[in-house]
C-alpha positions, -999 to +999 in steps of 0.1 A: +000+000+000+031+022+005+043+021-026+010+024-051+008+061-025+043+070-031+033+066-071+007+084-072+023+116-057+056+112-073+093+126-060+085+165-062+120+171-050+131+172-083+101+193-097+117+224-116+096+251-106+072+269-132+088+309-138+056+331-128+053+359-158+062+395-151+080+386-117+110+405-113+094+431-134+075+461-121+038+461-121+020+471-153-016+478-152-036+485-185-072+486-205-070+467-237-097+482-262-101+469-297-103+500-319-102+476-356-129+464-373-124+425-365-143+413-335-126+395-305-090+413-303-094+426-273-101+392-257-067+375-277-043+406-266-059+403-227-044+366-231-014+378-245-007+400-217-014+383-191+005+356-199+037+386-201+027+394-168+010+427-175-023+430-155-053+439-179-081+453-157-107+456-189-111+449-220-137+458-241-148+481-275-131+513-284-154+543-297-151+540-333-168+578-344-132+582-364-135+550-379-113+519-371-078+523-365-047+515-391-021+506-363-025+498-325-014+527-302-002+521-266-008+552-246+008+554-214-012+571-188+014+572-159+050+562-156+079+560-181+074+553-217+093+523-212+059+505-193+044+511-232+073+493-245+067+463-226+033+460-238+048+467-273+070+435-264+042+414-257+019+420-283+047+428-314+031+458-326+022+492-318+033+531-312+036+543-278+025+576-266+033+590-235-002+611-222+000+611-188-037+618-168-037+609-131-074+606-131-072+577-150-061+540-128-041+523-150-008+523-164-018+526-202-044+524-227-042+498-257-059+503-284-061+476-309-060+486-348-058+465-375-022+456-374-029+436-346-025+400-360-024+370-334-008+337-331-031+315-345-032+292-314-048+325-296-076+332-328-107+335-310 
């Protein structure tokens, strides 16, 4: 009986442990708004970034009066420009802007255009 429980739990000294995304890194906080014309981008990048590490508090629909976007824009609401990098890093596209408003709580604002192509294994 012994040894069918030590199988079943295995040695889990020797367990490598799993790397947890954006430790070491400092917090980033954003919105994630699709501003193209395809449905479900917002959803994908979310994914995206969150497996980076980078904390998305919403995700939804950008206002589209102007029409859809060309090119994704990462605007950075507070901090360095180098936060809107890291989201750059994560989702391979995008031009960051630095427009800082204190009012807002987040970190930046992505706005999805129609560059924004994912992996296939993250199409919704």
């Amino acid at each position: 009986m012994l040894c069918a429980l030590a199988a079943c739990h295995g040695d889990r000294t020797r367990a490598a442990p799993r790397p947890v995304p954006g430790e070491g890194a400092p917090r980033v906080t954003v919105e994630v708004l699709n501003a193209g014309a395809r449905p479900g981008l917002a959803r994908v990048a979310t994914r995206l970034l969150r497996e980076a590490g980078i904390d998305v508090v919403s995700f939804g629909n950008a206002s589209l009066d102007a029409g859809p976007l060309d090119s994704t824009r990462i605007v950075v609401r507070r901090g360095p420009a180098e936060l809107g990098r890291r989201v750059r890093e994560a989702l391979g596209v995008g031009r960051v802007a630095v427009q800082l408003d204190s009012t807002r709580l987040l970190d930046a604002s992505v706005l999805l255009g129609a560059d924004f192509a994912p992996r296939p294994e993250f199409h919704p």
